[in-house]
N, C-alpha and C positions, 0 to 999 in steps of 0.2 A: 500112845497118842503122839502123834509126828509135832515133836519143836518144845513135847514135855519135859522138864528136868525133873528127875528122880534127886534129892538131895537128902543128906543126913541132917535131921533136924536140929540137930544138937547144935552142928555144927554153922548151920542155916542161920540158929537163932542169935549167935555170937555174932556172926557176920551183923545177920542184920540190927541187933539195937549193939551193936559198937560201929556203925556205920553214921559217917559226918553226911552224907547223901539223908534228902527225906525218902522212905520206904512206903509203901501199903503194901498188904495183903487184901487182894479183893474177893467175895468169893462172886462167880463169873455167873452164879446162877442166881443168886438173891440179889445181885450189886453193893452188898453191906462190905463195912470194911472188918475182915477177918484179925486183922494187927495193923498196930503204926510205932515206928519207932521214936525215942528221943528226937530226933532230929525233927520228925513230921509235927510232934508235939508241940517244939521251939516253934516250927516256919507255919503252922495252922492256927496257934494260941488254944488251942481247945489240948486236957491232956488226956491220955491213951482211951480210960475207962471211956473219959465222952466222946471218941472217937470211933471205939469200936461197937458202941450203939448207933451209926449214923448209915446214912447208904452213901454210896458215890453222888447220889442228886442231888443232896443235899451240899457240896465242897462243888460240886461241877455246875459250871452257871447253862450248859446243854439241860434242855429239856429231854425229859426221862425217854422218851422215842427215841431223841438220837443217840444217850449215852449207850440205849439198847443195839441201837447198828453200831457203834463203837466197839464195846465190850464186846459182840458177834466177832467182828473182824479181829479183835485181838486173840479172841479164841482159838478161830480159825487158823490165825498166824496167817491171817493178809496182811497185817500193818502189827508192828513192834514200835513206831514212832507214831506220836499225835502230840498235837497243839491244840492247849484247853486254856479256859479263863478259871480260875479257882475262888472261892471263897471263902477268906479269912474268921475267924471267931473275931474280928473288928468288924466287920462289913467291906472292907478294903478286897478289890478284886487283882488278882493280876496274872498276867499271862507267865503259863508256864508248859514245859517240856516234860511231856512222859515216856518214857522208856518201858515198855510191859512184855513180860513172858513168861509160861505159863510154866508151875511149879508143883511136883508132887508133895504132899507132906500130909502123910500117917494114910496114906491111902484116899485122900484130898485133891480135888487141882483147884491150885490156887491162881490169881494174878499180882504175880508180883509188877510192883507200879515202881519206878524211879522216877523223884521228881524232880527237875529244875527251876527254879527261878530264873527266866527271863526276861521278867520287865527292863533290864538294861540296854539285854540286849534290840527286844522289841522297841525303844527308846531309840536306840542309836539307828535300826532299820528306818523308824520314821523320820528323824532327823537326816538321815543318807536321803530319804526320799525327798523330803523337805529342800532339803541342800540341792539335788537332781533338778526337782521341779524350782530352785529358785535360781540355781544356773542356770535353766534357757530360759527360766524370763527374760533374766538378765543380758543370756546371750543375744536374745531375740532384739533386747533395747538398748543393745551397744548400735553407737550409730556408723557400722561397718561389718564385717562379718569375724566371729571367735573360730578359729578353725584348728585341727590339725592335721600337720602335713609330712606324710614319708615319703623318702625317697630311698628305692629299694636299690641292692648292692648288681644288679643287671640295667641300672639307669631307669626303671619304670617308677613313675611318681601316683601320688594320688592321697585327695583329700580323704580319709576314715573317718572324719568328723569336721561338720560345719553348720555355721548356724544360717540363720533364714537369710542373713542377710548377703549368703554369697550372691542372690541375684542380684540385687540393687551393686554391687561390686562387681562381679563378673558377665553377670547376666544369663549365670545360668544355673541349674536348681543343685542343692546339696547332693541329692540321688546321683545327678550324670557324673559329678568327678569323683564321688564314693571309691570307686575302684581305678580309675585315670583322668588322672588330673591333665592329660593335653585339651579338651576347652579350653579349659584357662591358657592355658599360653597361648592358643589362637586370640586369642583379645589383646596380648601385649600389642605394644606400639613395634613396630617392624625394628626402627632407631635403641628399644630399650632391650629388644629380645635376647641379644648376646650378654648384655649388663647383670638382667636377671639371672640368667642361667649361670656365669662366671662366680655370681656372688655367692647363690644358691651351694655351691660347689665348694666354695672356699669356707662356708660355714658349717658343713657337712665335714670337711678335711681336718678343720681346726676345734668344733664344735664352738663355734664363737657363736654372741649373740648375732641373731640377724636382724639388718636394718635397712632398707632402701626406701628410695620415693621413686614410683615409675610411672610412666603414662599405661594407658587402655585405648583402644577402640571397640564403641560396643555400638549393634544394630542399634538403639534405641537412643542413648544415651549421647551417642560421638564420644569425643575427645573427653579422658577426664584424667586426674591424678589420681592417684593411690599413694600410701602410706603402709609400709607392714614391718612391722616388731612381732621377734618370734626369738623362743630359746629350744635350742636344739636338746634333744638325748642320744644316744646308743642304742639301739635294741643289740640282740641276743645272737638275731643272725643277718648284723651288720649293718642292718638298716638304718637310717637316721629320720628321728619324729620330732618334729618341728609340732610348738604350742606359742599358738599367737594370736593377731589381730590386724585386720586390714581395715584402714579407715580411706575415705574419700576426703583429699585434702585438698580438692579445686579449687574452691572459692579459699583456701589458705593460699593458694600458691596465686590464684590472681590479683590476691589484695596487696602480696608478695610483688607482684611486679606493679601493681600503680604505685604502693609504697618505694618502691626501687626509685621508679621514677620521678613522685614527689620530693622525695630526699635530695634526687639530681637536680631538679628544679630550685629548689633550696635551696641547696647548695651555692647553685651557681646566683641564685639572686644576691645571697647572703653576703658572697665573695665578693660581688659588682656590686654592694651598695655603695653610695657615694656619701655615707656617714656612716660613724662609729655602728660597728653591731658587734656582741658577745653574746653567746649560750653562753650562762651561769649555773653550775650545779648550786644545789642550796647550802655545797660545806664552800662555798666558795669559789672552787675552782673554775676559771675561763678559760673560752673559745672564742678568738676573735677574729675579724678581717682585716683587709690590710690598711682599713681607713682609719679604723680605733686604732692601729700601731702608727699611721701617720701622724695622730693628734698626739701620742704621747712618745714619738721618737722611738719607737721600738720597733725590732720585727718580731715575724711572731715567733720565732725559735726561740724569741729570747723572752716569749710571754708565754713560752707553754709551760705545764705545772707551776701557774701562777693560780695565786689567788686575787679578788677582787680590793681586799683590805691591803695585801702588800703594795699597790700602789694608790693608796688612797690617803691622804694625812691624816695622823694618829689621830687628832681631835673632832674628826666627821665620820670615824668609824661607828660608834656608840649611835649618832644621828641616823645614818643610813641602816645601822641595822634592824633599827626598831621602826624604823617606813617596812623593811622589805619583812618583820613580823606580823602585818598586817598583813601582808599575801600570800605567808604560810598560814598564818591560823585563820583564813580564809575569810579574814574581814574586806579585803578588796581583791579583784581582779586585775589592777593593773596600777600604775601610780607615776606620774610623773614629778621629778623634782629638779632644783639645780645644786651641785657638787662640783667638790673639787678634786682635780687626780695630781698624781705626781708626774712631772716629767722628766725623762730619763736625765736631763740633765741638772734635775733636781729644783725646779719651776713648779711653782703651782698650774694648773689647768681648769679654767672654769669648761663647765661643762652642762650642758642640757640632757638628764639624764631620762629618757622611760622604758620603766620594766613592763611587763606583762609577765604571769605566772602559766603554766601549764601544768595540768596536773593527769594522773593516768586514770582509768573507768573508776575508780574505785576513790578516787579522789589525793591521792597521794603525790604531794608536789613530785613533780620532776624533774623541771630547771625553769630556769628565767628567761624573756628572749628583752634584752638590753639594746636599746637603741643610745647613744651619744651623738653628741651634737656639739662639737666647738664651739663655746659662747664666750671666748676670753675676749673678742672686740666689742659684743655687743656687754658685757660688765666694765670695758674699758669706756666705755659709750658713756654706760648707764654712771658710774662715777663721776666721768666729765659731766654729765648733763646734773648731776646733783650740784656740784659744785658751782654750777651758776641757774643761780634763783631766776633771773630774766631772762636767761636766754630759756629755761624750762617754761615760761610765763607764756615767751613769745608763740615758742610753737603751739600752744594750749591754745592761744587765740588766733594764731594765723589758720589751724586747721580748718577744714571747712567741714567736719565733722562734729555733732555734738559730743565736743569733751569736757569733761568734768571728772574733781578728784576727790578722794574719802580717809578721813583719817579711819582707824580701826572700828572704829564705833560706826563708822558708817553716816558721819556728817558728815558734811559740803565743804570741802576748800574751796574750790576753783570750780568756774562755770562760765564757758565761753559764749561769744557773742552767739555762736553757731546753735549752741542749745538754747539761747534765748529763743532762737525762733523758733525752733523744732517744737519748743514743746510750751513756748507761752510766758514762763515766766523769765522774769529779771534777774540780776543776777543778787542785787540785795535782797531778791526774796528767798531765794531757797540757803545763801550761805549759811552756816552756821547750823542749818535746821536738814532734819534727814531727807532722802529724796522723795520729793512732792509726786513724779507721775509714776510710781508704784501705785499698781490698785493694793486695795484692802486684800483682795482675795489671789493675790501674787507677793505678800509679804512673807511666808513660808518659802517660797522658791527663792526672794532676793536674800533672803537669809542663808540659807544654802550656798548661793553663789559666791554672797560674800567673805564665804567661810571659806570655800576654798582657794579661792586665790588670796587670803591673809594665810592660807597653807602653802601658798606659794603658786600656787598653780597659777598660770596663764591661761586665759579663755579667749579662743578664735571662732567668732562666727558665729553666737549663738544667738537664737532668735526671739525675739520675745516678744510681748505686747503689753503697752504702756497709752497712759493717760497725759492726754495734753491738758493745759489749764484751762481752756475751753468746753473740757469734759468729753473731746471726740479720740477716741482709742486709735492707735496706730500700730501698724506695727515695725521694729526695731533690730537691726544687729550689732549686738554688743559684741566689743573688741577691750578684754580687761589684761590689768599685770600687777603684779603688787608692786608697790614704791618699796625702794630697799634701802635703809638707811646707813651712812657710811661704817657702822657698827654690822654690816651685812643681815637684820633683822629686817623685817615686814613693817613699815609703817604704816604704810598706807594703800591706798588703791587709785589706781590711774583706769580711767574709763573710757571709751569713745561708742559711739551712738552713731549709727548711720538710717534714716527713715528709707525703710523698703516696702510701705506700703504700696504702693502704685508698681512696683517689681514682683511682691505677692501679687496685686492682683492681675496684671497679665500674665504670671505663672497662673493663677488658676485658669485662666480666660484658654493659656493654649492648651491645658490639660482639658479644658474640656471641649478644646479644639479638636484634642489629641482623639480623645476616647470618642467623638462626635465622629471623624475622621476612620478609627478600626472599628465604628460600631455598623457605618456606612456600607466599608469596605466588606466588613465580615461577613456581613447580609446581601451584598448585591447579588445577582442572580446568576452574575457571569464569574469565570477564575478569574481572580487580578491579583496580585501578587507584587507588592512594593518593596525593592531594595533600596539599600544604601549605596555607598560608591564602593564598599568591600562588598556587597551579592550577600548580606547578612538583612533576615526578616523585618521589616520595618512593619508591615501591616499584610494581612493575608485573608482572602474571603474562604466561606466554608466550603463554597462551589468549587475551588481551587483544590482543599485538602483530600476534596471525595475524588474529583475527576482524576487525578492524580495518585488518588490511594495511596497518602501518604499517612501511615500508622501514628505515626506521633502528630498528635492533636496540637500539640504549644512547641509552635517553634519560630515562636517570636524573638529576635535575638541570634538565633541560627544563621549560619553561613550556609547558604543552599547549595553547593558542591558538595557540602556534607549530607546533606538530607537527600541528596540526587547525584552520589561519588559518581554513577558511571554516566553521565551527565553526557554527548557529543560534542566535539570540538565546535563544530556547527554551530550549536547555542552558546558557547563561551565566547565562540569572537561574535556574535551578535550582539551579546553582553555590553563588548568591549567598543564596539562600534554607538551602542547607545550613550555610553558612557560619556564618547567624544562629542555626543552633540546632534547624531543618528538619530531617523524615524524608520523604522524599518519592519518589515509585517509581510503576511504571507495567506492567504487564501483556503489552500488545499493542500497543507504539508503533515506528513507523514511520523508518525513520533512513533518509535519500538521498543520497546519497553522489554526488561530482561527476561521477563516469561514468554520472549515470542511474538507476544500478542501487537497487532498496530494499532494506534488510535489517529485518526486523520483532526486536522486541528485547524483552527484559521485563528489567527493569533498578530497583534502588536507592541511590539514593544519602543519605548519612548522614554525620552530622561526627564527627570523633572529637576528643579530650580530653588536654590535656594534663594532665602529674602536677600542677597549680594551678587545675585542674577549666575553664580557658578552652580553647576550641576553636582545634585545631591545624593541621586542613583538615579535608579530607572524601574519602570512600573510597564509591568506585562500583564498585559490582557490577552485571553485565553479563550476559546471554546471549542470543544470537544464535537466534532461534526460528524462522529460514527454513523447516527440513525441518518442523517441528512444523504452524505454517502450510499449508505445502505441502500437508501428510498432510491434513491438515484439510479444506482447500480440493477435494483429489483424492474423500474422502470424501464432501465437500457435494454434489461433482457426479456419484458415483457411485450417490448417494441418489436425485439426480433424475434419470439416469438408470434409474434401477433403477425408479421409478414410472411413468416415462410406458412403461417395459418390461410392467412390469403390466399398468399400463392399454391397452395396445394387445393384449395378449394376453386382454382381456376383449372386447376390441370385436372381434379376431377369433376368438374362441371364440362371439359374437352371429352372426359377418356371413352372410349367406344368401346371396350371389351373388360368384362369382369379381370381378368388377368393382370391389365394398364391397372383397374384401380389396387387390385391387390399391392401392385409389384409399391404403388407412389404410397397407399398407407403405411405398409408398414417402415419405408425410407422414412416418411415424413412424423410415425410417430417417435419413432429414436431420436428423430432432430429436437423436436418439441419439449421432450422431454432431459433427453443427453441422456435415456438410457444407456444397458450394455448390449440391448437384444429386444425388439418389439414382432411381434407376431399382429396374424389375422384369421380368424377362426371361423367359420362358416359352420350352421347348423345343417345338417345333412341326414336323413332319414333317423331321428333319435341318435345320432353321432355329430361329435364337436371334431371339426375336420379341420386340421394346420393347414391353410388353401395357401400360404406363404411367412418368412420369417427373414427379418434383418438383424444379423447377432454376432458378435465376437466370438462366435463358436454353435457349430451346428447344438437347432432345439429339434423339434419335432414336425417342421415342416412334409407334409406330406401323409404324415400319418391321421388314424383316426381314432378315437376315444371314446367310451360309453358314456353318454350325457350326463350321468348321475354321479361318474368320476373320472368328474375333470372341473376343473374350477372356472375356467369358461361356461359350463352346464350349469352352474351354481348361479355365475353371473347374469346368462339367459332366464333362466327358471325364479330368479328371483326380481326381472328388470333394473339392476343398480350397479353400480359399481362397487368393487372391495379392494381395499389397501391392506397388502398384509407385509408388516416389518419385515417380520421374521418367519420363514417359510414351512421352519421345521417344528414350528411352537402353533400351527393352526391345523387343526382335524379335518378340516374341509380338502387339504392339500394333499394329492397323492405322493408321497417322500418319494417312493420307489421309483416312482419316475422325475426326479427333480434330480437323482444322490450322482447321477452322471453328467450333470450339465451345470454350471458357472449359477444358478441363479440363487441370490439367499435373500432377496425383496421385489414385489412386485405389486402394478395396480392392472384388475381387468376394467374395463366397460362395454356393456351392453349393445352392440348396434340393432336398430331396431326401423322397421317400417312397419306400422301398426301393430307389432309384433316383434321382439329379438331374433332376428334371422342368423349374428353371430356375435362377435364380442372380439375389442383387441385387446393386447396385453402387452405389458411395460414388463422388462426386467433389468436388474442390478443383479450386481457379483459382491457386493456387499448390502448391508444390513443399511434399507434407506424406505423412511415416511413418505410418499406422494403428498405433497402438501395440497391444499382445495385448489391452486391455479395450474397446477400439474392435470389434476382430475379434469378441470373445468375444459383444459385443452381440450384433453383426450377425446372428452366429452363431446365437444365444436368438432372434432375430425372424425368422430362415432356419427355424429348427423349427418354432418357431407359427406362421410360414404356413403350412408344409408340413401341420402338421395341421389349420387352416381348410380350407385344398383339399380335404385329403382328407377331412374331416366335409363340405365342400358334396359333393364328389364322390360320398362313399358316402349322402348324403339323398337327394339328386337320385336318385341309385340306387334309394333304398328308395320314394320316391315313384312312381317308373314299375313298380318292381312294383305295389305298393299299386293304381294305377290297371289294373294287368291285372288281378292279383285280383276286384278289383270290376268289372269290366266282364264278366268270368268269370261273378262268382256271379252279378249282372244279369242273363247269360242264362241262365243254372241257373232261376232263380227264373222269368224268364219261362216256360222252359221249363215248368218244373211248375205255372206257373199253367195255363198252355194242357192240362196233362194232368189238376190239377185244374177244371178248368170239363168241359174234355170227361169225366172219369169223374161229373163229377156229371150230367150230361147224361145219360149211360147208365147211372146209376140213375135220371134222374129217368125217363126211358125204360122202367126194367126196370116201376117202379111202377106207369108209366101202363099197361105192357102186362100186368101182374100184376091190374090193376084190370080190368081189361078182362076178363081172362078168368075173376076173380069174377065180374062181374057178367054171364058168358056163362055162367059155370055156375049161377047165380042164376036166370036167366031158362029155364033147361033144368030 
């Protein structure tokens, strides 16, 4: 038996139960198990005696048909390897490895089975898969493409692995750079292409990581950045394989440049302010300009790796740090206070200090932006002015604003004449007692306010609305500061009142002049379009946004050389003429627009006036006169056509000979139309006959065509006209006689006298619609031919009679001469014979 082992049993049996391998003996014709060793015993749980009562069905989770083609083929010796599921004396299944071959023993074939335990490795297989299938997920939803990339030791490169996202990256699919990678370097930026390659090469040379940022050009896409990180290897023979990642880093690289720029802008502001500014990190350390080093005698070389405590005095450190704890642990965004600094020459510095914090996405301060403000005059003020009681009294009441002042509690010191009348009462009414024109239900807000400025704060300009003692509401702009007692503490509060009732309500009045004014504007029917004296959007109607096709709907605010950069020098000094005082406008003018297109416009533009009679911009008025044009245009040419229509219906109402009309038709349908080429076809015994043709290249003039093909016979046979586009796209058209002559559009029409006697025809050298006043011509000069013909036809008729008539009376009259000559004859006859026979009877 081919593939049987003959073995000494003896020595068979030692092998196999001293073997750490699990064993069976199968026999291949019952599928029982003939033996199992130790080992099988351990890894099945069942021991020998209960094993070699079982069949293979029973351990094999294969249904007994297929362990039957199984055990066949191990027979046969097709297959010595197979992969089974097994089952345990626990019920536990697991995938294992058999090894079988067929065994003589005592004059027996047996199958010897070796088994393995696989489940680990079947484990690790699904996990590899697992792992596989959760790499290109993964790969799939990097937002860039995972690729790798060789380059071979003869210079040929090419990606062997990439993921989906090489298109949105290169733009083009994983399969085309699989084996050459030149696409891809067709899309470098022309500027980057030597950069890439030099890099490519030096990290190939060195085996260094690779790292660049380059541009692309891609059909779809344009201009974009890239990003690629890659660590190289070695291969075997030479080659170098690059494992990486290309990300699209566009929108990194252009926030990259407005940030560039806003820093620059910052910068330069930060430098040119005309007060104190520092960035403060939060351990301290400042950044200042050169106005804080003005106020404190320093320059900045000599403040840098400063902190803010090192010149601040020792006893306001402790104060200022537990303000500026409030805007890390994000109780306030910003805080103003007053402080004192040191000056270089060892002076105290009053000082107006406000921070504002910033913090990054995540919330984690970042630094401080510190504004200072010089206030040692106005504390030198504010100390004089304490110092005298009356002269503080005086200004209180010369103000002509309502002032009044608050000790902490928020009672009444002081209350000038000025708020007597504002708000009604006296001044012995409210002293002593808290403020009377608080409503009930703005007692929470003046609580507030009055807290903050006993915190020190200064309040400019805030607005509020208050009760006069008459009971009618006003409303108010408070101007507060806290009173500072010569111990530098908060006593109290200083107040001033200004009534802007009547200021609110003409601010309402003109806002709803305002919005009355862009509601108008917006709506009107015409473009009108209101600048400033900078050409920046004051107001703008919707007619204006369409006829203009200007994409951004809101651009109120806008400087219109922005919204219209390639703008003509033309309309900017018109601008600038309106500006000075100009009325200036135009009828029929021409605007071109960058796709080409013209739009014809009649438009004025004019300045308008501010309420101090100077001019405040200027307001264009616009309308778009295309169709107006158009109508015009369609008019002028229907005009001349309609005359040379005339005049050709004179010349054939003249013509005398079929020939004369042919030759002026088809002259005069080319003109009518501007064809490239017009014909005249005459029907002729069941033939469409070219009787003549005016064309930019010989047609068919002269020849003849079977009625049923030719599209003139179409035209006759069905009495109408047909417009056909396109010549090669209609059934009716014979190609074959078209494929040598210029025509790709045409219209026939019908001539007819009681009857289609022929038909003219229009052609183009391109692709063109006969529109209905095209047709309609043709049409008017299809009738006046038809009646030329039929006047030559019915003359030529009246002539050939006319000439038998006459030829007729011709011999009438001959006639009758020959019978007037012979009846005179036979009188003169009767005479001669009458005389004759006088003169016989004469002589008798």
């Amino acid at each position: 038996m081919h593939g049987e082992k003959k073995i000494n049993y003896t020595g068979f049996n030692r092998f196999f139960k001293n073997s750490i391998a699990v064993m069976l003996l199968i026999d291949p014709d019952t599928f029982s198990i003939a033996d199992a060793n130790p080992a099988a015993e351990k890894f099945y749980g069942w021991n020998r005696s209960r094993l070699v009562q079982m069949h293979i069905d029973q351990i094999n989770t294969l249904s007994p048909e297929a362990i039957e083609v199984e055990m066949e083929k191990a027979r046969k010796q097709e297959r010595s390897y197979f992969r089974f599921k097994h089952r345990k004396a626990n019920g536990m299944v697991c995938p294992v490895e058999v090894f079988s071959s067929k065994v003589e023993i005592n004059g027996k074939t047996y199958l010897h089975s070796i088994i393995h335990d696989i489940t680990q490795t079947v484990e690790a297989e699904q996990k590899l898969q697992e792992y596989y299938k959760l790499f290109k997920n993964l790969a799939a939803q990097v937002p860039g493409v995972v690729y790798q990339y060789r380059l071979y030791p003869d210079g040929r490169s090419a990606f062997p692995y990439s993921s989906p996202g090489m298109w949105n990256i290169y733009e083009v699919t994983p399969e085309q750079v699989q084996k050459d990678a030149s696409p891809v370097f067709t899309r470098l930026h022309p500027d980057d292409y030597d950069y890439i390659v030099e890099t490519i090469n030096n990290s190939a040379k060195n085996l260094t990581v690779y790292t660049s940022e380059f541009r692309v050009i891609l059909p779809e896409q344009g201009l974009r950045w890239r990003k690629c990180d890659a660590r190289p290897e070695r291969l075997e023979d030479g080659s170098t394989l690059w494992h990486g990642i290309i990300i699209d880093i566009t929108d990194l690289k252009t926030t990259e440049e407005a940030l560039k720029t806003e820093e620059n802008k910052f910068r330069q502001v930060f430098e040119a302010a005309n007060v104190g500014k520092s960035i403060t990190l939060p351990t301290g350390e400042i950044n200042v300009n050169r106005a804080f080093c003005n106020i404190l005698g320093y320059t900045q070389e000599e403040l840098q790796n400063t902190k803010w405590q090192d010149i601040t005095p020792p006893e306001e450190i402790a104060p200022t740090e537990a303000l500026i704890a409030k805007l890390l642990n994000g109780e306030k965004d910003s805080l103003r206070f007053e402080k004192q600094y040191i000056h270089k020459t060892g002076k105290k510095v009053w000082a107006d200090v406000s921070v504002g914090i910033h913090r990054d996405n995540e919330g984690k301060p970042l630094f401080f932006i510190t504004t200072v403000i010089d206030i040692n005059e106005k504390k030198r003020a504010e100390q004089e002015l304490f110092k005298s009681e009356a002269l503080q009294k005086s200004i209180i009441e010369s103000t002509p604003l309502a002032t009044y002042s608050l000790n902490s509690k928020g009672i009444v010191l002081r209350w000038n004449k000025a708020a007597e009348i504002m708000f009604g009462w006296k001044e012995d009414e409210v002293l002593g007692k808290l403020l009377p024109m608080v409503p009930e239900n703005k007692l929470d807000e003046f609580a507030q306010l009055r807290k903050r400025v006993l915190n020190g704060e200064s309040l400019l300009g805030i607005e509020l609305r208050r009760k006069r003692k008459d009971g009618y509401f006003i409303d108010c702009n408070l101007f507060a500061a806290p009173i500072i007692g010569p111990d530098g503490k908060v006593t109290g509060i200083l107040a001033m009142m200004d009534d802007i009732t009547e200021r609110k309500r003409a601010e309402i009045e003109l806002q709803h002049t305002h919005e009355l004014m862009r509601y108008i504007i917006e709506h009107n029917q015409s473009a009108v379009a209101v600048h400033d004296r900078q050409m920046n959007y004051v107001y703008v109607s919707q007619r204006y946004l369409n006829d203009y096709r200007v994409k951004e709907k809101d651009i109120i605010g806008r400087n219109h050389y922005d919204v219209f950069p390639d703008l003509p020098q033309k309309w900017r000094d018109v601008h600038q003429r309106a500006l000075k005082g100009e009325v200036l406008g135009a009828d029929n003018d021409p605007f071109y627009r960058d796709d080409g297109t013209v739009d014809y416009t009649r438009w004025e533009c004019r300045p308008w006036y501010e309420a101090d009679g100077s001019i405040g911009g200027i307001i264009v008025y616009t309308e778009v006169i295309n169709e107006q044009i158009k109508r015009e245009q369609e008019i002028k040419q229907l005009n001349e056509r309609l005359k040379i229509l005339i005049d050709v219906e004179k010349e054939l109402s003249s013509a005398k000979t079929i020939e004369t009309v042919q030759k002026i038709v088809v002259t005069s349908a080319r003109k009518l139309t501007g064809s490239d080429g017009a014909t005249l076809v005459l029907k002729e015994n069941g033939s469409c006959h070219f009787v003549d043709e005016d064309a930019k290249a010989p047609l068919w003039k002269g020849k003849k065509f079977p009625f049923d093909q030719c599209i003139s016979g179409w035209t006759m046979e069905h009495e109408k006209p047909v417009v056909i586009e396109d010549i090669y796209s209609d059934e009716r058209i014979p190609v074959d006689s078209y494929k040598t002559t210029f025509v790709k559009s045409l219209v026939m029409v019908p001539v007819s006298i009681n009857s289609p006697i022929g038909a003219i025809g229009n052609y183009w050298d391109k692709k063109h619609k006969a529109d209905k006043m095209e047709v309609a011509l043709i049409e008017t000069l299809a009738d006046a031919t038809a009646r030329a013909i039929e006047n030559i036809q019915l003359r030529e008729g009246l002539e050939s009679k006319i000439e038998e008539k006459t030829k007729e009376l011709k011999e009438r009259v001959e006639e009758l001469e020959r019978f007037y000559h012979a009846t005179i004859e036979r009188e003169f006859r009767i005479k001669e014979l009458r005389d004759e026979i006088n003169r016989l009877k004469g002589n008798a």
